[in-house]
C-alpha positions as CSV (number, residue, x, y, z in Angstrom):
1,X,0.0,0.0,0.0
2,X,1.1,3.5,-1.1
3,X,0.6,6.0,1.8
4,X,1.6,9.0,-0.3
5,X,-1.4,8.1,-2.3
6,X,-3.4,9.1,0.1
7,X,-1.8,12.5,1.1
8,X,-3.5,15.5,1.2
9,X,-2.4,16.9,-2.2
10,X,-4.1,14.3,-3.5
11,X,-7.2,14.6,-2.0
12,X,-9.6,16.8,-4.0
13,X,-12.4,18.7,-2.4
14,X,-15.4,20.4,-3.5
15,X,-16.0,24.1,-3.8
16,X,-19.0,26.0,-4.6
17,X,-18.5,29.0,-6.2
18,X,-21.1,31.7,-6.9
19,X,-21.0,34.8,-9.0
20,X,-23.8,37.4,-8.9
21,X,-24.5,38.9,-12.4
22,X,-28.1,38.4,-13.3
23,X,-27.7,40.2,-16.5
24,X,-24.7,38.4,-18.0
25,X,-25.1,36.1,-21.1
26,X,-22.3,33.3,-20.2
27,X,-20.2,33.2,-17.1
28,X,-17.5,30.9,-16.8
29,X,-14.7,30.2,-14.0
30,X,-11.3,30.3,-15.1
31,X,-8.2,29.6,-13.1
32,X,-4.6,28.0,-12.3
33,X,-6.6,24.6,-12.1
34,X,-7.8,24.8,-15.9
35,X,-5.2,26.5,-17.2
36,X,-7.3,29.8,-17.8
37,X,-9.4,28.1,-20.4
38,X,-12.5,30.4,-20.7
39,X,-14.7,27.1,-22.3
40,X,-13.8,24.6,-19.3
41,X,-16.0,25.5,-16.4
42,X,-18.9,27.0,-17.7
43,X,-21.0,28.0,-14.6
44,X,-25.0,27.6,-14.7
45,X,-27.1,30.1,-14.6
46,X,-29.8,29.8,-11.0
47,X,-33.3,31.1,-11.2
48,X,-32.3,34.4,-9.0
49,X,-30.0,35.5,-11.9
50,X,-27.1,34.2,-9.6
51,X,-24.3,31.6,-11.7
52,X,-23.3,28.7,-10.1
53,X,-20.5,26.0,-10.2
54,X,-19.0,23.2,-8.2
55,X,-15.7,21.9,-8.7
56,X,-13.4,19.6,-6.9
57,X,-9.8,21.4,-6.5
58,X,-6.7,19.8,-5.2
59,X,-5.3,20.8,-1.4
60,X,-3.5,23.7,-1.9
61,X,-4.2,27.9,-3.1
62,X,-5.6,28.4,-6.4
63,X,-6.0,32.3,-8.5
64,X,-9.3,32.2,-9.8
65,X,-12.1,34.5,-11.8
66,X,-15.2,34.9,-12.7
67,X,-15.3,35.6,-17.0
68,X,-18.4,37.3,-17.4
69,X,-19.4,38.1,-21.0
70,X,-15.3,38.0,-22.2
71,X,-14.6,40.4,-18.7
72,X,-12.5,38.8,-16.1
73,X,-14.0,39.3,-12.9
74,X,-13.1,39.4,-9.1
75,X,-15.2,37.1,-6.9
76,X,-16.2,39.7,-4.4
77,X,-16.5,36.2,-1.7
78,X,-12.9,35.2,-2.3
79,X,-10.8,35.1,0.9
80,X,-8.1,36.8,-0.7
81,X,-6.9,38.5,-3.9
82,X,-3.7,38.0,-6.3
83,X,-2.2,38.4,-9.2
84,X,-2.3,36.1,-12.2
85,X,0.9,35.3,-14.4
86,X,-0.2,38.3,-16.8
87,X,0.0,40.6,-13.6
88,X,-4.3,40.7,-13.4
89,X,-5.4,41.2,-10.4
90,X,-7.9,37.9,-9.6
91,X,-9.2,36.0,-6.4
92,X,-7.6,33.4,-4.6
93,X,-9.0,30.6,-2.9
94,X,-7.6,28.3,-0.1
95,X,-8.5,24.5,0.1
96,X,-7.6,22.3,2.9
């Protein structure tokens, strides 16, 4: 048996994230995790106009944003804020 297989960076955990923009045609969430792909996490759009999206992240801090409509985004819930590797400022995200 492998313990490192079972580590903590290993472990992947669920976060919800949320982005409030009722009038917005496509939101998507873009990050370190998927490479900053704008067409990978597409979030759903809720009845209250809200966007939503679970996805399971890896231990560890990830830079995130919300794209909304082609506009990057700051997540206004984020527990902190960074810069990406094109000096944007985006949100970060912790996950233990």
């Amino acid at each position: 048996m492998n313990p490192s297989r079972y580590g903590a960076h290993r472990t992947l955990r669920a976060v919800n994230f949320v982005c409030n923009a009722p009038q917005a045609r496509a939101v998507s969430l873009v990050g370190d995790f998927n490479q900053w792909n704008a067409t990978a996490n597409p979030m759903k759009r809720m009845p209250d106009g809200a966007w939503f999206l679970t996805l399971e992240l890896r231990h560890g801090h990830h830079r995130y944003a919300f794209l909304v409509d082609g506009h990057l985004t700051l997540d206004p819930r984020a527990q902190g804020i960074t810069r990406n590797d094109a000096g944007e400022r985006v949100s970060l995200v912790p996950v233990s």
